[in-house]
C-alpha positions in Angstrom: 0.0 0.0 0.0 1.0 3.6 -0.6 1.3 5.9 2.2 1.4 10.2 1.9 1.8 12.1 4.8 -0.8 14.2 5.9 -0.6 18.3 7.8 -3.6 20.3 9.4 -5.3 22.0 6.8 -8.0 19.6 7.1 -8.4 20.0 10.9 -11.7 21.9 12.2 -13.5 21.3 9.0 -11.6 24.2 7.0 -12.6 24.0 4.3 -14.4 20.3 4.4 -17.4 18.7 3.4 -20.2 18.4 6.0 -21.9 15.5 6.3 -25.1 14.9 8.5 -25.1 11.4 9.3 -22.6 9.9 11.1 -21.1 6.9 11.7 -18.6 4.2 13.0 -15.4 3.4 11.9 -13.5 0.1 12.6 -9.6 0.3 13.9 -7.2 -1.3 15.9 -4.4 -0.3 18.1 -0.4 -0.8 17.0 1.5 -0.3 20.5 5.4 -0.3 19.7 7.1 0.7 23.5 5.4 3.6 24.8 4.0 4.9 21.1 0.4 4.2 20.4 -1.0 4.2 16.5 -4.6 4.5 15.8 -5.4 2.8 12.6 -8.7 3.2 11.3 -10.0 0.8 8.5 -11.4 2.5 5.7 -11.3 0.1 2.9 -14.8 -0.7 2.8 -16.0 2.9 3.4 -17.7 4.3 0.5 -15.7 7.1 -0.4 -11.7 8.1 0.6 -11.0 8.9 4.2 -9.7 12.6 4.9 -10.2 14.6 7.5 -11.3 17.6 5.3 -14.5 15.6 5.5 -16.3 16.5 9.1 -18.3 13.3 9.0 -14.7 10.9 9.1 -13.2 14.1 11.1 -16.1 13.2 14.1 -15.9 9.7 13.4 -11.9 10.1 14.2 -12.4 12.7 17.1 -14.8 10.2 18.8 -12.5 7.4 18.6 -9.8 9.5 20.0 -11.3 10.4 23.1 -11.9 7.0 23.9 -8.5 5.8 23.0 -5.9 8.2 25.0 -2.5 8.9 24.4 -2.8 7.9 20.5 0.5 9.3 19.2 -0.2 8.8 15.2 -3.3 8.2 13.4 -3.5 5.8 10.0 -6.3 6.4 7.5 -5.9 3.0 5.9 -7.4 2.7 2.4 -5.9 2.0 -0.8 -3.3 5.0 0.1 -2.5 5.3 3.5 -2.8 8.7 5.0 -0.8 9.2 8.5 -1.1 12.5 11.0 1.6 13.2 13.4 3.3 15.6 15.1 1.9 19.2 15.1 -1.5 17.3 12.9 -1.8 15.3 16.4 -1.5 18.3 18.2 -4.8 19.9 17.1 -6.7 16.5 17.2 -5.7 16.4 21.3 -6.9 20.2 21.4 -9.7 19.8 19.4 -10.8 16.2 21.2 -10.0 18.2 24.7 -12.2 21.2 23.6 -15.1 18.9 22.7 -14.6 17.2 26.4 -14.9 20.8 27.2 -18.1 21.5 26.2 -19.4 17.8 27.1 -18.3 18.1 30.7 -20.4 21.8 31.1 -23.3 19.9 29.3 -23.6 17.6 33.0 -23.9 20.7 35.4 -27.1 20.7 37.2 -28.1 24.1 38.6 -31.4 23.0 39.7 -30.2 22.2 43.4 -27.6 24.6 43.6 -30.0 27.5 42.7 -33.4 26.4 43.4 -33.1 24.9 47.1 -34.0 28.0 48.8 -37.2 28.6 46.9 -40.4 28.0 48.2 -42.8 25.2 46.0 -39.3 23.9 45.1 -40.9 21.0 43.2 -42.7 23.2 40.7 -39.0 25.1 40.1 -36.9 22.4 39.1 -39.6 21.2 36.7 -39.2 24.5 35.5 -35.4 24.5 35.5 -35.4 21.3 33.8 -37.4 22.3 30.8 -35.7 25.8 30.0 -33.6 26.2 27.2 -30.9 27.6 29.0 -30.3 24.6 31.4 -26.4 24.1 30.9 -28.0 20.6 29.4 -29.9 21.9 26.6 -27.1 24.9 26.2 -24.0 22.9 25.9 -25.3 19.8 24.0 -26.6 22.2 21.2 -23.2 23.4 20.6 -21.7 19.7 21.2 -24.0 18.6 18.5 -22.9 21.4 16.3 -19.2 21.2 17.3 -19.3 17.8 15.7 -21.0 19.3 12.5 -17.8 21.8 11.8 -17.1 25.5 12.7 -19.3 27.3 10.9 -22.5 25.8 12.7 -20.4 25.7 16.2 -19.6 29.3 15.7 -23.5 30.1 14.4 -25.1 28.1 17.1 -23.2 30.0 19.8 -23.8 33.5 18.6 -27.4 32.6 18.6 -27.2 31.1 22.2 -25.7 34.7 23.6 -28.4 36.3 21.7 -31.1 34.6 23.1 -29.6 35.0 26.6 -28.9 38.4 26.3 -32.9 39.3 25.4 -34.6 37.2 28.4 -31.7 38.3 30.7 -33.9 39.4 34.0 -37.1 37.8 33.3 -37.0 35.5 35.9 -35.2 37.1 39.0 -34.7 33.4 40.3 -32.4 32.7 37.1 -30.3 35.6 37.5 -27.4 33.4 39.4 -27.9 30.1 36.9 -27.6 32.4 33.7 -24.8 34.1 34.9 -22.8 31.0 35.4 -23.8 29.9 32.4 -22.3 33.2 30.6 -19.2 32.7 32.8 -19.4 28.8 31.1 -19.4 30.3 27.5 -16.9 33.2 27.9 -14.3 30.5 28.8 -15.0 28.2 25.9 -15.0 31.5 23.4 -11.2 31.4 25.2 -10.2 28.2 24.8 -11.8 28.4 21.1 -9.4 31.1 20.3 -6.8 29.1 21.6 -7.6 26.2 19.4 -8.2 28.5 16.5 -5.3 30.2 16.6 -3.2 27.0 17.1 -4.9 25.4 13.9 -4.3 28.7 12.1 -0.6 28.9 13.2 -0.1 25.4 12.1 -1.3 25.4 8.7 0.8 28.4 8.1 4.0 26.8 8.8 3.0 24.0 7.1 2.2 26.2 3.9 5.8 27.9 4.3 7.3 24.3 4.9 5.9 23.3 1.5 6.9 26.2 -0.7 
């Protein structure tokens, strides 16, 4: 089999395909000492494997933060494509920024906020159901995260919108939605970050090539 080397341009769905349905990939694991390899069979997938394509980029990305400490990644098919060094680099960030925004997805503010209410019961139905629970807040933009930038970066203008008009409707919400603001401002941050990396990264790649 032939096997090219692959950089970052790919990474964060620049420039890729989207795709809506996703699905699962099989691989193995090649351990040599303390280096792990992630190969993922793509020989009967029904088109070429590449990360400029944000389904096989999620796909990759979900496998990833299952398997940790994966030190080069194989996309086996009739040409092998292999990511390493500074390519690995933005997968880790970019699986780490996901875990991110998964981990904020599981914070409950219904008895941290709501125990000192009176008719408690009746408030945390309430909390429960309301769009900004960090549930239904987070897992939107995990969902469109996973779909590539442009709907990740969409979705969470649209979330700060809608925040900023109901802001002091409910005097009871004041403390949740503000945590929930503090919760966004640091993934905008670590976004950046990642962006910026990515961005650096396929720039010395570019200048490597010429």
């Amino acid at each position: 089999m032939a096997k090219r080397k692959k950089g970052v341009k790919g990474l964060m769905g620049l420039g890729g395909e989207e795709e809506e349905d996703l699905f699962g990939c099989d691989y193995h694991i090649d351990q040599s000492g303390s280096k792990k390899r992630l190969v993922l069979e793509c020989t009967d997938c029904n088109k070429a494997p590449s990360l400029n394509d944000q389904e096989c980029l999620t796909s990759v990305l979900e496998i990833m933060a299952d398997e940790m400490g994966v030190d080069t990644l194989v996309l086996s098919h009739y040409e092998d494509t292999e990511y390493f060094g500074p390519s690995m680099d933005v997968l880790r960030n970019l699986v780490d920024f996901m875990d991110s925004i998964e981990d904020f997805t599981m914070r409950d503010p219904v008895e941290r906020y709501f125990d000192y209410l009176s008719d408690k019961d009746k408030k945390k139905l309430k909390c429960h159901g309301c769009t900004f629970n960090p549930s239904n807040v987070f897992s939107r933009l995990y969902n469109k995260f996973s779909q590539g930038i442009e709907k990740y970066e969409m979705e969470f203008n649209r979330i700060i919108r809608e925040i900023d008009r109901s802001q002091n409707t409910h005097s009871e919400c004041e403390e949740c939605t503000y945590s929930t603001l503090e919760d966004l401002d640091y993934l905008k941050k670590e976004y950046e970050k990642l962006y910026k990396m990515t961005m650096r990264e396929i720039g010395e790649e570019a200048a490597t090539e010429r």
